[in-house]
N, C-alpha and C positions, 0 to 999 in steps of 0.2 A: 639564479633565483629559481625556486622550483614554482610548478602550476598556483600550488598553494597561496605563496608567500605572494605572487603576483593578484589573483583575486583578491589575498587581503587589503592588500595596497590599494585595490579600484576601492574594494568592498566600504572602508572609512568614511565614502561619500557615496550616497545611494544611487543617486543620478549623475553623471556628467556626458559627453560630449561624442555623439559619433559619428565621424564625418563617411560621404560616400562621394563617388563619381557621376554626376547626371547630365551626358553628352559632355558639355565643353563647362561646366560650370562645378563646383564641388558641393556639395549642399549637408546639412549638420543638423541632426535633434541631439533631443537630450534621452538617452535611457541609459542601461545599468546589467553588466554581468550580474546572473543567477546563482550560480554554482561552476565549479570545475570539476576535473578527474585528468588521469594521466595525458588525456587526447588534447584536451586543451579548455580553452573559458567559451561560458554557453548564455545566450541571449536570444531573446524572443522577439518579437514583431508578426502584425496579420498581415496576410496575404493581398489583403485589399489596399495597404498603404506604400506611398511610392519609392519609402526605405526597403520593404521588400525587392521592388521589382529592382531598385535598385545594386543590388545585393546578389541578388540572382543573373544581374545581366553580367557583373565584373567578379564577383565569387572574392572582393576584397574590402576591407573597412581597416579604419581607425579610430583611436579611443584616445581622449585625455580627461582626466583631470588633474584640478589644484585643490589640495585639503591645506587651511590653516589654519595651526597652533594655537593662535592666541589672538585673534580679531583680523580686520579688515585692514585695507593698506592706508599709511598715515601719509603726511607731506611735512615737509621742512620748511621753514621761515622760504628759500631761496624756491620753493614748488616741487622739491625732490622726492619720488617715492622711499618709504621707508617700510619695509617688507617684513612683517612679523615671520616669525619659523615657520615651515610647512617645508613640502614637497610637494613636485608634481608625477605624475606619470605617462605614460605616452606608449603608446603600442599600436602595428599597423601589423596586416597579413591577410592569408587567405583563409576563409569560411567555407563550411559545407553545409547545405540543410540538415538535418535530421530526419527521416520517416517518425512513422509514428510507433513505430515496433521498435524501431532500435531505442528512441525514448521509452519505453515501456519495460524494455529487459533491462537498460539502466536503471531503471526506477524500482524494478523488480531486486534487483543487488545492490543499490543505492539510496539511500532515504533521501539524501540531497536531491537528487531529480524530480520527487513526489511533485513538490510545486508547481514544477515547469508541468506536469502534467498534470494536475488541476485545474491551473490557468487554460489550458486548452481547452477544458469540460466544460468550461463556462463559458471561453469564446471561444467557439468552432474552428474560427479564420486564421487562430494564434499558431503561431509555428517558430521551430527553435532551431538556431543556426550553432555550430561551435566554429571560435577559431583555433583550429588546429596548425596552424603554422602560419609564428609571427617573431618579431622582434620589436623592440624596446628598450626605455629607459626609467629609470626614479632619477629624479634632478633634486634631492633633499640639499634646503638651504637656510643656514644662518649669515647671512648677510653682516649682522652686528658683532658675530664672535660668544653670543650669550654662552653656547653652550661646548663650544669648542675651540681649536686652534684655527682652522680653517671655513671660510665661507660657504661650499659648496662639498656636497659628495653624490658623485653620479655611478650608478649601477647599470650598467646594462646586460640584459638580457635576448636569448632567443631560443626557440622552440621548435622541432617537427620539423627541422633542417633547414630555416632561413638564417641567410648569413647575419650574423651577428653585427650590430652599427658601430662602424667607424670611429671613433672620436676626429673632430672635425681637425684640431693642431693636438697630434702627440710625436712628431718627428724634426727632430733637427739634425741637421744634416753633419756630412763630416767635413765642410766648409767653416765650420762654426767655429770661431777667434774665440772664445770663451768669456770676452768685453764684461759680460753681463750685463747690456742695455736692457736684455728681455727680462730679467727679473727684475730691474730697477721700474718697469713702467707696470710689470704685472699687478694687478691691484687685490688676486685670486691664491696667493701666494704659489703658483702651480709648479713654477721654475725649477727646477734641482738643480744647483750646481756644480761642476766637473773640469774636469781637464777637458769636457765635450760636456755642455751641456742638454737639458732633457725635461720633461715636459709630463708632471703627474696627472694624467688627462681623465683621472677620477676626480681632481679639484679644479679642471679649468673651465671656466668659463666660455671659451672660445666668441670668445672677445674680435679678439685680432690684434691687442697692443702688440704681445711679443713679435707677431708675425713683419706688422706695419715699421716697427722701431729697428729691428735687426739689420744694421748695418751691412752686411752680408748678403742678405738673403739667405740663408740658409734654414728657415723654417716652414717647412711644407706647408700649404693649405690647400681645403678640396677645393674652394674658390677663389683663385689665385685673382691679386688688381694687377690692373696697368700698373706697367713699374714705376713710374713717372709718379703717378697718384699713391703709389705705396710710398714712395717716400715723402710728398707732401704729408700725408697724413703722418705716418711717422715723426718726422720734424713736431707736427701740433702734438702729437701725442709724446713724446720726451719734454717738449719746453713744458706741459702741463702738470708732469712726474716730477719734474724740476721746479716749478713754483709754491706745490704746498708740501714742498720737504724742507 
């Protein structure tokens, strides 16, 4: 995803979610990418507020929101959420300040920056950070199928040379009996099946059924359970795949 496509994505919802580091505690308001350009996505705060200092002490943030499609989240007779279409997004990395000359030559080549430097003329204290090197994801989801075959499609992204995120299960190993327990409990359709199966880790959830149910073990995960408890849960989790089929 290029810088663009990524601002568009925040850009749907004006405000959401930027978390920081303050000593031993994480702490979160609500503001909103401005603009971008090749270097990265650009956002303001005064110098007087403790997301500054914040900001300036670790040189790091994060950002989410959720935009949804078509209203708020409903419940089911049984208290189930039921998740109308949207997407979220999510992005962490490191920030620089800006002077007020480099804002000003951008703004000078850039009409998009004009803002971010008005805002300052009005409040003195305002000042503009870009984050230039991050990574992330779009988590876009139909849950019900309205609009597709599959429930989930995940995007990940990275920028200004952070390494790119993982997906949490996309490896099964070459232990793997081909049973097909992991597709039978997947409820994400992720599974591929093969002489060796495999794991569309654009559609998965990462859940953990397949991981928990694999008789084997042969499915990687970054947070591996106690074995003992990987297979309890596994067991609830196939007898569960097994009673509303």
């Amino acid at each position: 995803m290029t810088n663009k496509e990524i601002f568009e994505k925040f850009d749907k919802m004006h405000s959401y979610s930027f978390a920081t580091i303050d000593g031993d505690y994480p702490e979160i308001r609500i503001a909103h990418f401005i603009t971008f350009d090749n270097e990265g996505l650009y956002f303001q705060t005064m110098k007087v507020k403790p997301f500054y200092s914040q900001l300036k002490k670790t040189n790091k943030v994060a950002a989410c929101a959720l935009i949804s499609k078509e209203g708020p989240v409903v419940h089911d007779s049984q208290g189930l959420s039921n998740f109308p279409l949207g997407y979220f997004i999510r992005v962490s990395g490191d920030i620089k300040e800006l002077s007020m000359e480099a804002l000003n030559l951008k703004s000078e080549k850039d009409s998009k920056f004009l803002p971010l430097v008005k805002d300052i003329e009005r409040y003195p204290t305002m000042t503009t950070f870009v984050l230039h090197s991050f990574k992330g994801e779009v988590y876009d989801y139909d849950f019900e199928k309205k609009s597709r075959t599959n429930k989930i499609e995940r995007f990940r992204f990275s920028c200004g040379g952070m390494q790119y995120i993982q997906p949490g299960f996309h490896i099964i190993e070459d232990k793997c009996i081909s049973c097909g327990t992991c597709a039978k409990v997947c409820t994400f359709d992720a599974i591929i099946p093969g002489e060796k199966y495999s794991i569309n880790s654009s559609h998965c959830d990462e859940c953990g059924s397949c991981y928990s149910a694999c008789p084997v073990n042969a499915i990687v995960a970054k947070t591996p359970l106690d074995e003992e408890y990987r297979k309890l849960v596994g067991k609830k989790i196939i007898n569960y795949a097994t009673s509303i089929k």
